[in-house]
N, CA, C and O atoms as a GROMACS GRO file, in nm:
protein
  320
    1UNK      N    1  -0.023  -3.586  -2.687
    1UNK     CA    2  -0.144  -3.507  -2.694
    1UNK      C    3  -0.149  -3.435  -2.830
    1UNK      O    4  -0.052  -3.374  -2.875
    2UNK      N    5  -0.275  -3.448  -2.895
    2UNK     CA    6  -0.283  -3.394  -3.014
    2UNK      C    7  -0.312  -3.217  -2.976
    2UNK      O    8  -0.353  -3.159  -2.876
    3UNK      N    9  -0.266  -3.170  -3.120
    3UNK     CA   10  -0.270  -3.061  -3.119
    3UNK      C   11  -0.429  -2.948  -3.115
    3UNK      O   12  -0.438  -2.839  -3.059
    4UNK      N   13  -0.490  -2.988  -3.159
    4UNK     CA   14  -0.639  -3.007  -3.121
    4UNK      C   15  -0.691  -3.018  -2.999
    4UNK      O   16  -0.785  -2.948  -2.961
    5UNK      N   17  -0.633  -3.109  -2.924
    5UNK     CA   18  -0.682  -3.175  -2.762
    5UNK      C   19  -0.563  -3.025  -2.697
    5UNK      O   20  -0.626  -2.920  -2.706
    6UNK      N   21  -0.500  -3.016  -2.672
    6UNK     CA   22  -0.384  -2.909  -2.659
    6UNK      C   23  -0.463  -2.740  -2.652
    6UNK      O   24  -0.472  -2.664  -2.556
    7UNK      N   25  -0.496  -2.729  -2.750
    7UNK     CA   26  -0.578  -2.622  -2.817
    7UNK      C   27  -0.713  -2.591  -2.714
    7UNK      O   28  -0.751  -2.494  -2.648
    8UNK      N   29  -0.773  -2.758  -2.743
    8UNK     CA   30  -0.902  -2.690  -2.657
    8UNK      C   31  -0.889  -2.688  -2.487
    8UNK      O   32  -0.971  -2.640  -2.409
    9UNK      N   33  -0.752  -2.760  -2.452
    9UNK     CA   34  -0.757  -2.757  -2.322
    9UNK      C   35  -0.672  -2.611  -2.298
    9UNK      O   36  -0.657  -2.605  -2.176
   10UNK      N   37  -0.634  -2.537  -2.337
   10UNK     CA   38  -0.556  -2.457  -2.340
   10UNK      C   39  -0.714  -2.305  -2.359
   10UNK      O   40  -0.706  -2.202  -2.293
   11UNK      N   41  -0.794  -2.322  -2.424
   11UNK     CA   42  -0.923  -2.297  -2.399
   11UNK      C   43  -0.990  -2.280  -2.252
   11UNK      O   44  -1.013  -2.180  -2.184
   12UNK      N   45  -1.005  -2.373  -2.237
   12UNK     CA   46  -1.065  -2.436  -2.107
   12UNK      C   47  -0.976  -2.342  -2.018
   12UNK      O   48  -0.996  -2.227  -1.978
   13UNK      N   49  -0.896  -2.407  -2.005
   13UNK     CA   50  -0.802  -2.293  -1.918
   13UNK      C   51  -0.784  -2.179  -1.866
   13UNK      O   52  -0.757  -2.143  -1.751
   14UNK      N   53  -0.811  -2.091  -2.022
   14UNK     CA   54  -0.815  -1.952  -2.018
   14UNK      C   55  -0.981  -1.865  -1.996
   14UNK      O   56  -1.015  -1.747  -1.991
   15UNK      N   57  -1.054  -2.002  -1.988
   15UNK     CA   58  -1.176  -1.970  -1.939
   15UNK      C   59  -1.235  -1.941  -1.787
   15UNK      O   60  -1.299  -1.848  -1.738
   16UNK      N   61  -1.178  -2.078  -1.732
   16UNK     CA   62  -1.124  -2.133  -1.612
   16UNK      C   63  -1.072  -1.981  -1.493
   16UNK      O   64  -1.117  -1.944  -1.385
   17UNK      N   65  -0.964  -1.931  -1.576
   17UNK     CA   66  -0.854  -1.825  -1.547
   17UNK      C   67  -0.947  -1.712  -1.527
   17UNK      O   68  -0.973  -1.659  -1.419
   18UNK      N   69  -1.009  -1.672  -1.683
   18UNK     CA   70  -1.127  -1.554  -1.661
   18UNK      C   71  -1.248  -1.570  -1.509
   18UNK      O   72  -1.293  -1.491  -1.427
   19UNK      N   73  -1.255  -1.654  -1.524
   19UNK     CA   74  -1.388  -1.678  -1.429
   19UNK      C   75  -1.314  -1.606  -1.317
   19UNK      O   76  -1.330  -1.486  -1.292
   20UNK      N   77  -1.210  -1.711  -1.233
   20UNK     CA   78  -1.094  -1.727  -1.145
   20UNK      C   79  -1.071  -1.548  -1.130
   20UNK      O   80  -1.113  -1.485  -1.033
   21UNK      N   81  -1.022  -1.505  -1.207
   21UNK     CA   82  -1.028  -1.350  -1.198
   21UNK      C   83  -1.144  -1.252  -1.165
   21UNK      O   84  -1.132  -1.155  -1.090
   22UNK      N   85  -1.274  -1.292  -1.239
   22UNK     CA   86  -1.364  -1.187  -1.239
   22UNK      C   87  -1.408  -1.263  -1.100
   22UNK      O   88  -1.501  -1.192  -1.059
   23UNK      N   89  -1.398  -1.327  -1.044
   23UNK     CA   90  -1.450  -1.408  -0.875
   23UNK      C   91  -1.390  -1.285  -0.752
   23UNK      O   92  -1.446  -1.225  -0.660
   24UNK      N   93  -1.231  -1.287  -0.813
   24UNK     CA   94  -1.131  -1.206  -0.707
   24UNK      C   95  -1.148  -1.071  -0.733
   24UNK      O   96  -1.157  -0.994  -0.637
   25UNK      N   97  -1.157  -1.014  -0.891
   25UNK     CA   98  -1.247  -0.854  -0.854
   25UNK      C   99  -1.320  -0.846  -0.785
   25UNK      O  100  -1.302  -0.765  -0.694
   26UNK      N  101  -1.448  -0.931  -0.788
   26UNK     CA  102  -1.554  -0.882  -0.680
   26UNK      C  103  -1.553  -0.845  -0.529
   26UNK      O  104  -1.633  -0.795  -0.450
   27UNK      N  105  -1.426  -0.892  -0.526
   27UNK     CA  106  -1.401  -0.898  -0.363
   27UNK      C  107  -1.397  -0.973  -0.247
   27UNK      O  108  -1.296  -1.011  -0.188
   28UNK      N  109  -1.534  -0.996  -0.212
   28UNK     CA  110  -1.516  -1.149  -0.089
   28UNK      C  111  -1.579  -1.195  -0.174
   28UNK      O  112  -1.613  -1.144  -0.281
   29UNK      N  113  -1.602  -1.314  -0.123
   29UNK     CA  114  -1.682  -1.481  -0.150
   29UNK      C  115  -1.682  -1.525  -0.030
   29UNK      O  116  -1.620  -1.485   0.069
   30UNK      N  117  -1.789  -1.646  -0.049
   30UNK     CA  118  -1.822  -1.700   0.077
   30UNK      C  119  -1.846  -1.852   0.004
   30UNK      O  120  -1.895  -1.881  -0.105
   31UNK      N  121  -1.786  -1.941   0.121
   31UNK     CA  122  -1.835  -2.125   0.056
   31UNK      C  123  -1.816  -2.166   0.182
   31UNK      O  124  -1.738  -2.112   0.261
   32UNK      N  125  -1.898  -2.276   0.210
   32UNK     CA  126  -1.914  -2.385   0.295
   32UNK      C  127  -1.804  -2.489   0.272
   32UNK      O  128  -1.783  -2.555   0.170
   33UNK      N  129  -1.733  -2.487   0.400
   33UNK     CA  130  -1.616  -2.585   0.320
   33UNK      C  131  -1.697  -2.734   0.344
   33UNK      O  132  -1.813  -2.756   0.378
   34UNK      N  133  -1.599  -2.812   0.316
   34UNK     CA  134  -1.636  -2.955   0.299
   34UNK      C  135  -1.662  -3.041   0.453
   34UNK      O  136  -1.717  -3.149   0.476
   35UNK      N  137  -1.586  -2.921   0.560
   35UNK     CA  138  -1.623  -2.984   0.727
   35UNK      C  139  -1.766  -2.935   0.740
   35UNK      O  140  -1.841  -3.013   0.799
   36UNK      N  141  -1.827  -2.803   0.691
   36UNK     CA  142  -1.920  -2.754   0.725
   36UNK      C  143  -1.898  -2.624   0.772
   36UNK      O  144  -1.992  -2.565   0.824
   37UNK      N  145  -1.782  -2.567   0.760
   37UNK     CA  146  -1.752  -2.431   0.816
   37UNK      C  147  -1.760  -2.314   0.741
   37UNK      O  148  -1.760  -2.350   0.623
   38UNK      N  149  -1.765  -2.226   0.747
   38UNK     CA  150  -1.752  -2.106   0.662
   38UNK      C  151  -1.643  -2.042   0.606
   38UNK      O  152  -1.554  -1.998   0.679
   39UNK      N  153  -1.641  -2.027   0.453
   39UNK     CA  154  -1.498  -2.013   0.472
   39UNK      C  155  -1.483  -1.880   0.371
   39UNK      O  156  -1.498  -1.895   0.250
   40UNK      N  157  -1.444  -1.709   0.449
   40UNK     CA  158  -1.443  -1.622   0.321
   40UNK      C  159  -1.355  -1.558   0.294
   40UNK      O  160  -1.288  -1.484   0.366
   41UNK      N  161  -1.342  -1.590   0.140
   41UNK     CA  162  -1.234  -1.567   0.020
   41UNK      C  163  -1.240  -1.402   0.000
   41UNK      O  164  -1.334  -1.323   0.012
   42UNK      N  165  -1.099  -1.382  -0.035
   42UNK     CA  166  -1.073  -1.220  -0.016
   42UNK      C  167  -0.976  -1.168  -0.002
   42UNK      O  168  -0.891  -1.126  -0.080
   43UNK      N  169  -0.994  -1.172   0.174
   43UNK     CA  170  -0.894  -1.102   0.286
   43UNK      C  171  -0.779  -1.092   0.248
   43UNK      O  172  -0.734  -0.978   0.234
   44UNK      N  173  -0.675  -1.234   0.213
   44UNK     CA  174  -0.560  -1.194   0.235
   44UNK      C  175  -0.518  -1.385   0.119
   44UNK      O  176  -0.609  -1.422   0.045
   45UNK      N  177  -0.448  -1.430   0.121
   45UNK     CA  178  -0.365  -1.540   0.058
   45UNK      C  179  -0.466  -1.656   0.062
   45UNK      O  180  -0.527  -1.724  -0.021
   46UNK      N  181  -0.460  -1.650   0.163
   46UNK     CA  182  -0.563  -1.788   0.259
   46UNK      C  183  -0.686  -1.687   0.284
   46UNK      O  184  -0.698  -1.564   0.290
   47UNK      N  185  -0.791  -1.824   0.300
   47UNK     CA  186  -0.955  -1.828   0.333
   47UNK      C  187  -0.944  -1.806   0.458
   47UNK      O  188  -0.843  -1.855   0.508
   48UNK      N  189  -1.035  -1.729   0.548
   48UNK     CA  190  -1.031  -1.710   0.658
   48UNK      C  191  -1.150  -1.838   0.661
   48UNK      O  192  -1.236  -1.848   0.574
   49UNK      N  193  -1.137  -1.937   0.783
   49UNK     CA  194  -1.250  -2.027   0.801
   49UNK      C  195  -1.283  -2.061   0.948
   49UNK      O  196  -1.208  -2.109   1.033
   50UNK      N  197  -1.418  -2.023   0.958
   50UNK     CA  198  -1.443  -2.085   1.127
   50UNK      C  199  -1.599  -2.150   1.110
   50UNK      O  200  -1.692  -2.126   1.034
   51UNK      N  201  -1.578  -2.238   1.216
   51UNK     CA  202  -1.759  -2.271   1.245
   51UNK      C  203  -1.828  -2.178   1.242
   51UNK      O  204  -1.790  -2.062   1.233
   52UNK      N  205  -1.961  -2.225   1.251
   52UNK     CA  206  -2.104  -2.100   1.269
   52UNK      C  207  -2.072  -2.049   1.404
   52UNK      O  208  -2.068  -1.927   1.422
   53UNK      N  209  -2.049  -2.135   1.502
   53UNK     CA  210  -2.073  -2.076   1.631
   53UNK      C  211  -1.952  -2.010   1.672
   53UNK      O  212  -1.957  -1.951   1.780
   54UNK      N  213  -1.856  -2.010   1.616
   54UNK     CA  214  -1.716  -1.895   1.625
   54UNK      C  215  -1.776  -1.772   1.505
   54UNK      O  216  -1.791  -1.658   1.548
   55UNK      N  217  -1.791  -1.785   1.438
   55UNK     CA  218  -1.869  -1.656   1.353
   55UNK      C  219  -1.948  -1.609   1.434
   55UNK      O  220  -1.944  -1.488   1.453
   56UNK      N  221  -2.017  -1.667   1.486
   56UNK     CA  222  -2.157  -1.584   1.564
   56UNK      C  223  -2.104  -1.496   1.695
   56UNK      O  224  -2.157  -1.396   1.744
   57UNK      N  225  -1.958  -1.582   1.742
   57UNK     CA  226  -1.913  -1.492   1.837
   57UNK      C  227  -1.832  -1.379   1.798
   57UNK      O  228  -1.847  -1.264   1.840
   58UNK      N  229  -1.759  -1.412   1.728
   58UNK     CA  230  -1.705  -1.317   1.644
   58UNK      C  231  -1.800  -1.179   1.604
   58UNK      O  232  -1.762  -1.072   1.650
   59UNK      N  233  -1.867  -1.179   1.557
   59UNK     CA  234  -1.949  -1.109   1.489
   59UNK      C  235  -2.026  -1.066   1.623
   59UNK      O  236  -2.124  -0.999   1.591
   60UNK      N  237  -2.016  -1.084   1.783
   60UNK     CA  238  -2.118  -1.061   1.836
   60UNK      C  239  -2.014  -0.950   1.929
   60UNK      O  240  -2.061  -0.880   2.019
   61UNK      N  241  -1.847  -0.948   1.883
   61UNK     CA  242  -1.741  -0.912   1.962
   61UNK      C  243  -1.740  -0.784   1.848
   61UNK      O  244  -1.625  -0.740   1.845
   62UNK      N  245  -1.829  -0.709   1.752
   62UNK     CA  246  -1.765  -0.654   1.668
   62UNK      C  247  -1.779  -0.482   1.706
   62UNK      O  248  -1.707  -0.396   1.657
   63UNK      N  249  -1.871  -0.462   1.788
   63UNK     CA  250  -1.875  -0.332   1.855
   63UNK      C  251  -1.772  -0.351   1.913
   63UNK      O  252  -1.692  -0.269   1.868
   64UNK      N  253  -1.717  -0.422   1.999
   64UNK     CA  254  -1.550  -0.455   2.087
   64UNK      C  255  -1.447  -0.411   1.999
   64UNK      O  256  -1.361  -0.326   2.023
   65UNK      N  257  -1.469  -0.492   1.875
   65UNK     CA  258  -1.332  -0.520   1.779
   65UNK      C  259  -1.287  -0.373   1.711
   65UNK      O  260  -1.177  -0.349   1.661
   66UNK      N  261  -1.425  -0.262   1.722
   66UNK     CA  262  -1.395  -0.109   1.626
   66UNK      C  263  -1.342  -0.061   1.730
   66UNK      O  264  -1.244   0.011   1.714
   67UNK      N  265  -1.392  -0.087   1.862
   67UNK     CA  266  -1.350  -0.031   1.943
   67UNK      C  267  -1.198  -0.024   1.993
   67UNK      O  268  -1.151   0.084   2.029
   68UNK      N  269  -1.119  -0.147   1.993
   68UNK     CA  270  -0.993  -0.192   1.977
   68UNK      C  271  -0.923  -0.168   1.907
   68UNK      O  272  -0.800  -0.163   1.910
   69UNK      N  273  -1.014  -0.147   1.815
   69UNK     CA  274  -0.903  -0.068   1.674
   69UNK      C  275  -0.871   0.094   1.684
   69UNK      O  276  -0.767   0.154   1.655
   70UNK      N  277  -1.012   0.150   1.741
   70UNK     CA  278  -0.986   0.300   1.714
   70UNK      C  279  -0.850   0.331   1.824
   70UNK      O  280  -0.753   0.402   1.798
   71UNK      N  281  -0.873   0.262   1.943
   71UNK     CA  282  -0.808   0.273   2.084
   71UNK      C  283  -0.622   0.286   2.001
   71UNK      O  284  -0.539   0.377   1.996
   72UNK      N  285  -0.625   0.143   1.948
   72UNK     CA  286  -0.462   0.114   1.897
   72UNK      C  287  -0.421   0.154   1.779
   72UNK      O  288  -0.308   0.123   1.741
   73UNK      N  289  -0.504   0.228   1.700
   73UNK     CA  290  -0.491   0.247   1.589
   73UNK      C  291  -0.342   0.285   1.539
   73UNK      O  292  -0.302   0.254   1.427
   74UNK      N  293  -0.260   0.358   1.640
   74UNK     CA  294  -0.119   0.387   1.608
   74UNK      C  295   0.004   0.301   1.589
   74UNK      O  296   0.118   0.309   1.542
   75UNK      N  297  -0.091   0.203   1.661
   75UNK     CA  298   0.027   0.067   1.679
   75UNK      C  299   0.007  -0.013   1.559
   75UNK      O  300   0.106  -0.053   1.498
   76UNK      N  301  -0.131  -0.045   1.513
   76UNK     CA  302  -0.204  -0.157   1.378
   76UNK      C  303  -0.163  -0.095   1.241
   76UNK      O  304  -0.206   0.015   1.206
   77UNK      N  305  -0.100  -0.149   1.183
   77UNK     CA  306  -0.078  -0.118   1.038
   77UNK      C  307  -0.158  -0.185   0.986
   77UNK      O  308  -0.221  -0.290   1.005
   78UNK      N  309  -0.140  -0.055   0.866
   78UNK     CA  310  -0.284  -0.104   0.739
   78UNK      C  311  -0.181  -0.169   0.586
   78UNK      O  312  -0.070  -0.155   0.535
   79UNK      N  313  -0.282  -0.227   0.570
   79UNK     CA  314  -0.221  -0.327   0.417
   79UNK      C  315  -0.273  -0.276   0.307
   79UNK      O  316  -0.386  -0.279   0.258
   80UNK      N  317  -0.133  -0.211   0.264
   80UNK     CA  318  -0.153  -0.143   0.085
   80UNK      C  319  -0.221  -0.238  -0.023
   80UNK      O  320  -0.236  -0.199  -0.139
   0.00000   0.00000   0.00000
């Protein structure tokens, strides 16, 4: 590989990288994976991903889910 070709891919890269970064400041993201599911970037290492119709339940359990939390709150650790 020439030093030139090297150079500009080494470019590319650090462009690539910037984007890649200013994506994960923002916080979440959201993409349609390639099955059709939802999949959002953020949370933790890994994409959290479910169908529409597990989101919709999810999301329909979420008065439940504060509620579950406030209840156990002593037991649930929080992530620095």
């Amino acid at each position: 590989m020439s030093e030139e070709a090297m150079r500009l891919e080494l470019e590319s890269l650090r462009r690539e990288n910037s984007a890649l970064k200013a994506t994960s400041a923002k916080g979440l993201s959201m993409k349609v994976s390639e099955k059709g599911a939802l999949s959002v970037y953020g949370l933790g290492r890994f994409p959290v991903t479910l169908y529409k119709e597990q989101w919709v339940k999810l999301l329909g359990m979420s008065a439940d889910i504060g509620t579950f939390l406030q209840a156990n709150d002593a037991q649930l650790k929080a992530k620095d």
